[in-house]
N, C-alpha and C positions, 0 to 999 in steps of 0.2 A: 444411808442408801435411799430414804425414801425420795430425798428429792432430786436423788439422779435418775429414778424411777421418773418419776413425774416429767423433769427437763425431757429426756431421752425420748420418751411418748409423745410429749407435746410438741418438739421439732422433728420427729418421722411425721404426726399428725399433718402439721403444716407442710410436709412434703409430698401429702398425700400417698402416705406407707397404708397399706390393707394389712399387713400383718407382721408382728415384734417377736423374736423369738429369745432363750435365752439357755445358758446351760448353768445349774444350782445345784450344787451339794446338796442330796438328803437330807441329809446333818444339820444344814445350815435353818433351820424350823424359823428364825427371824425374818429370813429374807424372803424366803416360799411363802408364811405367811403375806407380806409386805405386796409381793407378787401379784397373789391372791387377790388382794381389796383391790391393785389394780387391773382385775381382768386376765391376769395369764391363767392358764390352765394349764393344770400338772400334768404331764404326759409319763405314761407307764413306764417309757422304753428305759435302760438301763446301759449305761456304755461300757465296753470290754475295760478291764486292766490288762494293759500292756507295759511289758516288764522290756525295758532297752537292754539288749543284749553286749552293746561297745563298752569300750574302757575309757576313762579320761572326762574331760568336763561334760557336765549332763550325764552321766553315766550313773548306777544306781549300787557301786563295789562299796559304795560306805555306807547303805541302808537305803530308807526311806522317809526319816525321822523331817528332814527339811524339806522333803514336797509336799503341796496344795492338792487336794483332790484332784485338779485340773493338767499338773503334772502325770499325777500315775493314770489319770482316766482317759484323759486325750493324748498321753504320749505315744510315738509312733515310731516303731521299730525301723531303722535305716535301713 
């Protein structure tokens, strides 16, 4: 990841971007680190779990066991 770090910055740089934002698992202590040395800054905020309420593909009737953080944290009730 580090060097898609770096790529990612250094073509908004060249676009003249003021500012990179990003969403990281807690968990993930490698990448926050990584983050870190390049200049992001951990923000407090914490985002809701949302539990999908539908039946069928994308639906949540057989667990949770195969969703990403990004799954249960940004999923959005229809």
């Amino acid at each position: 990841m580090e060097a898609v770090i770096v790529d990612v910055i250094d073509r908004l740089r060249s676009e003249s971007a003021s500012l990179v934002s990003t969403i990281v698992s807690s968990q993930d202590r490698q990448l926050l680190h990584s983050l870190k040395r390049h200049g992001f800054i951990e923000g407090a905020e914490r985002w809701p779990l949302y539990i999908p309420t539908m039946e069928g593909p994308g639906a949540c009737q057989d667990g949770f066991a195969q969703m990403s953080y990004l799954d249960t944290d940004l999923g959005i009730i229809p």
